[in-house]
RODO-2510 file (C-alpha; in nm, 4 decimals, decimal comma):
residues 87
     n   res          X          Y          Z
     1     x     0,0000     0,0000     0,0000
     2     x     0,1195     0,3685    -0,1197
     3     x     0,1081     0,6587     0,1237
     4     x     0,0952     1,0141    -0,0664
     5     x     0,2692     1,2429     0,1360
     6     x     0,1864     1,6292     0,0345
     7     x     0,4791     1,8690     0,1341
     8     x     0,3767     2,2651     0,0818
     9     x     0,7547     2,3905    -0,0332
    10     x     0,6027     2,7053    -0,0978
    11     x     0,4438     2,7002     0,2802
    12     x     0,8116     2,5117     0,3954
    13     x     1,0164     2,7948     0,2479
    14     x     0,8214     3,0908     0,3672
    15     x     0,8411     2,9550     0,6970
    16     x     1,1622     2,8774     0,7538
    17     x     1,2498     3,2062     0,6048
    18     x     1,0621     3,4518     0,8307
    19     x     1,1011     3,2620     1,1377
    20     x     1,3784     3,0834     1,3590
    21     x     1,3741     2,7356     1,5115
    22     x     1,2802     2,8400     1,8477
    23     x     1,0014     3,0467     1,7261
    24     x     0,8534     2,7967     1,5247
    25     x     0,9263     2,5412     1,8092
    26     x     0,7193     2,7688     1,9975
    27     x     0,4474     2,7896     1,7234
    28     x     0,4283     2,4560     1,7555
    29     x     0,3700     2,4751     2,0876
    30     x     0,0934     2,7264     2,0449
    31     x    -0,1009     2,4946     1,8150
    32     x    -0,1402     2,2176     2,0522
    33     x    -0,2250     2,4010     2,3452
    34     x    -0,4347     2,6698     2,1711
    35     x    -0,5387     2,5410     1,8360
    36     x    -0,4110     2,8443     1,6634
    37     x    -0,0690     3,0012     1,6312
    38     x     0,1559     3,3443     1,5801
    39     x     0,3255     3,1916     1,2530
    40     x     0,0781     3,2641     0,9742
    41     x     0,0029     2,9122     0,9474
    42     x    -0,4006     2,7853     0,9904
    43     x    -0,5611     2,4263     0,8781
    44     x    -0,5901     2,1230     1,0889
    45     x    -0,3995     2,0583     1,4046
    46     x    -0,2568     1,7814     1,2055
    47     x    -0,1371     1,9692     0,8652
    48     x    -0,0170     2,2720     1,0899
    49     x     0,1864     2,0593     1,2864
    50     x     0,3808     1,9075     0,9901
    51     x     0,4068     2,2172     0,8213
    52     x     0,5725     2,3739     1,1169
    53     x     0,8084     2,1026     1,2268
    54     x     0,9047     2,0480     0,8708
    55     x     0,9636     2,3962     0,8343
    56     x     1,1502     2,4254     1,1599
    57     x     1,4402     2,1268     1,0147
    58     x     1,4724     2,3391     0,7169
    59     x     1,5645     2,6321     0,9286
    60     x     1,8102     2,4505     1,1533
    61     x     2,0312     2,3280     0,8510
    62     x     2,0189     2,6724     0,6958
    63     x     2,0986     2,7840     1,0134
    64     x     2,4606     2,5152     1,0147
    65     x     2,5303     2,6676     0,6731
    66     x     2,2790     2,4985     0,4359
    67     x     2,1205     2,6780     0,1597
    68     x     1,7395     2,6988     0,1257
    69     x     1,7152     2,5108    -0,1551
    70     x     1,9355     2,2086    -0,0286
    71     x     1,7654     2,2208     0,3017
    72     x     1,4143     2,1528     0,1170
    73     x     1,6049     1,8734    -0,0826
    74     x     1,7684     1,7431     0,2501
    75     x     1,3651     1,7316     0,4004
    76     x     1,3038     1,5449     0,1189
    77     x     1,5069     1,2745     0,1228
    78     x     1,4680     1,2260     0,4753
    79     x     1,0909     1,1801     0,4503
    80     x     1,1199     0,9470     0,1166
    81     x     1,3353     0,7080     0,3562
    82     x     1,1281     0,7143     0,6519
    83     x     0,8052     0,6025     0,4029
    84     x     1,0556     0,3426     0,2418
    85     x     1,1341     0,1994     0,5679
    86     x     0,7867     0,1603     0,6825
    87     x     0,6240     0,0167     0,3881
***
């Protein structure tokens, strides 16, 4: 059985742009407790969640000297093994 996984780069990338890891750590946070959040972010718990902590990994490799772009790619590849392995 196939599991589509949906990743919002666009959403990703804006993210990790205006905020740092400890504010979207926070946002995070905010979501659970509160259902909404400060990071411009709104849908289900569920898709927020992702969004954010996906988001938030980007942002700590650019932060140890990653660009954007490779950080996406790096996101990527880390969430194609995880589904490989659990198939």
């Amino acid at each position: 059985m196939s599991v589509k996984i949906h990743i919002d780069i666009k959403e990703i990338k804006k993210l990790a742009l205006k905020f740092t890891p400890a504010q979207l750590d926070a946002c995070i946070n905010q979501q659970i407790q509160e259902g909404s959040n400060v990071c411009d972010i709104s849908g289900t718990i569920d898709y927020v969640v992702n969004e954010l902590s996906k988001a938030e990994y980007v942002r700590q490799l650019m932060e140890h000297g990653m660009s954007l772009s490779d950080a996406v790619r790096e996101l990527a590849s880390k969430i194609r093994s995880f589904h490989q392995l659990n198939k």
